[in-house]
C-alpha positions, -999 to 999 in steps of 0.1 A, spaced: 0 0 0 13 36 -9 24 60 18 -4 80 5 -33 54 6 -18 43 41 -26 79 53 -63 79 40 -74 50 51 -61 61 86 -81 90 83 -111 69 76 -108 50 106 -99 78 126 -135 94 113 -149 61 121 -133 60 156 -147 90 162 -186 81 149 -183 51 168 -174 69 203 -199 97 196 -225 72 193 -216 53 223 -216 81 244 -249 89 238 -260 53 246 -239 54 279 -259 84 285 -295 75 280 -294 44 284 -269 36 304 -269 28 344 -294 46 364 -266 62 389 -255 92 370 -215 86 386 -217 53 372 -226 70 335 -201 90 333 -169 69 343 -182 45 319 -182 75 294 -148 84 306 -135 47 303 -152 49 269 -132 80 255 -102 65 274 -106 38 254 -111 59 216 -83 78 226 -58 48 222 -76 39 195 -69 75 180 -33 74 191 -22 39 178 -35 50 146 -11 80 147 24 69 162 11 38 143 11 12 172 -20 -20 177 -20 -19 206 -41 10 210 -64 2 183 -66 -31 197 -82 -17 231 -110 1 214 -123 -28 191 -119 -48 223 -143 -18 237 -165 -15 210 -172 -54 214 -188 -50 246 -206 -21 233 -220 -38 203 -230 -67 228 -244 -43 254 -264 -25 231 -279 -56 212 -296 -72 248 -313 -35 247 -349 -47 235 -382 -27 234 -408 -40 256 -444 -38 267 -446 -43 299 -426 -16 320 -443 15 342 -458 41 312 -471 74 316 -510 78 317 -515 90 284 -500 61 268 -503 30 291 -527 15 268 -519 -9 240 -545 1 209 -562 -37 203 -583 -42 174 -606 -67 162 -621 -68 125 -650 -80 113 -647 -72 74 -654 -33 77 -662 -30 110 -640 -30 134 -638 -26 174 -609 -2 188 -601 -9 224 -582 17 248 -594 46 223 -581 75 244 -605 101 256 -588 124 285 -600 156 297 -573 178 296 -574 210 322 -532 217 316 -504 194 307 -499 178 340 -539 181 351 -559 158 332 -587 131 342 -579 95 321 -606 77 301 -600 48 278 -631 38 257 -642 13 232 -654 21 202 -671 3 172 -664 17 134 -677 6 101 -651 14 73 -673 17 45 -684 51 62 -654 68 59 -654 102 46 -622 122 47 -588 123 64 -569 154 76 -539 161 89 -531 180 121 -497 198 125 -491 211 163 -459 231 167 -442 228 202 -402 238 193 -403 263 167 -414 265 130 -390 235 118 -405 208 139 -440 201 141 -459 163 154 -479 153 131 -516 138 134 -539 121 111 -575 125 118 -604 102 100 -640 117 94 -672 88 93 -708 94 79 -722 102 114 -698 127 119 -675 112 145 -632 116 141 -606 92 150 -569 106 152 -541 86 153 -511 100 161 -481 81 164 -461 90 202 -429 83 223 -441 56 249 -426 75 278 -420 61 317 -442 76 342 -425 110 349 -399 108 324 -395 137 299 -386 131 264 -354 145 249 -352 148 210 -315 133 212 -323 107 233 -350 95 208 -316 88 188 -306 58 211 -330 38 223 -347 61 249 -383 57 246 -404 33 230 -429 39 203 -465 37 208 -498 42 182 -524 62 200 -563 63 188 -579 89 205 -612 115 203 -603 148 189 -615 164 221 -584 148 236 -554 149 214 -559 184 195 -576 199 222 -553 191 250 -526 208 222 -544 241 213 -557 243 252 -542 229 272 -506 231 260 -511 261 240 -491 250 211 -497 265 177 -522 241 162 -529 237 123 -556 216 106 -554 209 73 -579 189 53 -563 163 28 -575 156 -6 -575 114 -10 -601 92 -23 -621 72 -4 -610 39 -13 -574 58 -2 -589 70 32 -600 33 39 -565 20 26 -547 43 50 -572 36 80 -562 0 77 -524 9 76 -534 22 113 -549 -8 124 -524 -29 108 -494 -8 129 -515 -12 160 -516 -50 154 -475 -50 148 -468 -31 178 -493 -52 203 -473 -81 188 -438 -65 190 -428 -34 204 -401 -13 188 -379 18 201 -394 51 188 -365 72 165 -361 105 160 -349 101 125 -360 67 112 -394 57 130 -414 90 142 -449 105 138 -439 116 98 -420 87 88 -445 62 97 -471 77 81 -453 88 50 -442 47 50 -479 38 53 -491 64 26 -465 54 -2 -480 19 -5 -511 36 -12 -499 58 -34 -469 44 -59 -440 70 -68 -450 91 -35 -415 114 -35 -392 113 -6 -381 149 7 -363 166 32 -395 183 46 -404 141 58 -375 146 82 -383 189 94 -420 180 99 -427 216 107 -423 216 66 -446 187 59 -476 209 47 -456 228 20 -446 188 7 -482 179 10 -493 215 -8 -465 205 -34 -482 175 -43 -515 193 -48 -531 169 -17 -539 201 2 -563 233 -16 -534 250 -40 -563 276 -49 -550 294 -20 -510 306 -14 -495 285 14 -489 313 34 -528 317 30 -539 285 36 -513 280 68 -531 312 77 -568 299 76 -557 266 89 -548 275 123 -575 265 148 -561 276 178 -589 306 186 -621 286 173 -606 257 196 -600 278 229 -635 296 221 -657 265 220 -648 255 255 -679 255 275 -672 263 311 -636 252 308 -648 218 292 -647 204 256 -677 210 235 -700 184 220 -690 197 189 -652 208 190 -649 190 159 -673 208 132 -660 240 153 -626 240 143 -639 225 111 -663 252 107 -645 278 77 -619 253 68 -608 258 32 -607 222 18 -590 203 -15 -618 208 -49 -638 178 -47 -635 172 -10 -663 157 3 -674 179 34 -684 154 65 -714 162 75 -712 181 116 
């Protein structure tokens, strides 16, 4: 090998030294041992360790590179007996598992969430269950709530019927009772993933209301035999999750992945984009793809789309009204041909 090919390829492992310990340091850190000491000598043992790797590459000498692969083993072992599961202490608003059962187009949702939110932390739990008949699906809208700025929004996906009930579905960080979620952490392993069904009056109230986020609703244009298609892709997550849990991500497996996963195999050649990954930007993708009303400017129809004030207004004595939905609803611009569910 040429002293020239020598020297990039120990820049390459150097780079991937470097990956490597960055990574494992946030592991150590999330989800390493509970005692915080403990953490951080094993992250110090850790960087110890990439060091000599670092420096044996230099001098050159094995010994030090050696040391870290022997590390980076017990890492990769570690790491691997790090399993989702369904059975540890969750937080209130998602200890349920969604369970469905399916009776050619009707269906029966168990632990359908349907809280009453009075702020964040105050909030009285009910889980219902709930009978659906598919072929009474009307429409499907999205929800974007912003709760970090313009660049990251969560994303919801609500289903109108006939009789004019919603379903959201909104897909959550499984957290532990009083733990909070960091965006970092959801990059190794921190929090499980969970699918929540829930009323309207719950999830997007307790977000324009109750949270006071800046909340925007969005109605989708999609044929029915789409809207049925992507209801299923719901129920069929729910069923894959009750079955086997998996880690929530905040790249890879979050509330805008999934759903953009579950909506290309209804519709072939659906584009990736950036905007799938800064879900603050997912309604200028969806406007893009003529799925929202393009008769209006985006900056028009983001304008018109914001419930927040028809939301906080239709509280009646500090609870949520019989008809939140059609309220926020109400002066909605919607896609041409968008069937209008009836209040």
């Amino acid at each position: 090998m040429s002293a020239m090919l020598l020297v990039a390829a120990r820049i390459v492992a150097g780079l991937l030294v470097v990956l490597v310990a960055g990574y494992g340091t946030g592991a150590l850190w999330f989800r390493g041992p509970r005692p915080r000491a403990l953490r951080i000598v094993l992250i110090v043992a850790w960087w110890a360790a990439a060091l000599a790797g670092l420096v044996g590459l230099i001098v050159p000498d094995r010994v030090g590179p050696a040391v870290f692969a022997i590390a980076g083993l017990m890492f990769a072992l570690w790491w691997a007996q790090i399993r989702p599961r369904s059975d540890r202490p969750w937080a209130d608003d998602v200890e349920r598992v969604l369970h469905v059962e399916r009776n050619g187009a009707r269906v029966r949702l168990h632990n359908v969430r349907n809280f009453h939110w009075r702020t964040r932390d105050d909030y009285t739990p009910n889980w219902e269950t709930r009978d659906y008949d598919l072929d009474q699906l009307v429409a499907v809208d999205m929800v974007a709530s912003y709760w970090m700025g313009p660049t990251i929004a969560h994303t919801l996906v609500s289903f109108a019927f006939a009789d004019g009930r919603h379903l959201v579905f909104s897909v959550e960080v499984r957290r532990l009772t009083g733990e909070q979620f960091s965006a970092i952490g959801g990059l190794f392993r921190q929090c499980e993933l969970a699918l929540v069904a829930a009323d309207e009056r719950d999830i997007v109230r307790t977000r324009t209301t109750a949270r006071r986020e800046d909340v925007y609703l969005y109605r989708v244009a999609l044929p029915r035999p789409g809207i049925r298609a992507l209801f299923e892709a719901y129920l069929d997550t729910a069923e894959t999750l009750e079955r086997r849990p998996r880690f929530y991500n905040t790249l890879t497996s979050n509330c805008t992945t999934l759903v953009y996963d579950m909506v290309k195999a209804i519709v072939p050649g659906l584009p990736w984009n950036w905007r799938l990954l800064a879900s603050g930007h997912l309604p200028e993708y969806l406007y893009d793809l003529d799925a929202l009303d393009t008769r209006l400017s985006m900056a028009e129809l983001r304008r018109r789309c914001c419930i927040n004030d028809v939301a906080i207004a239709s509280d009646i004595d500090g609870q949520a009204s019989p008809d939140f939905s059609d309220a926020i609803r109400r002066h909605l611009p919607a896609p041409e041909g968008t069937p209008t569910p009836p209040p």
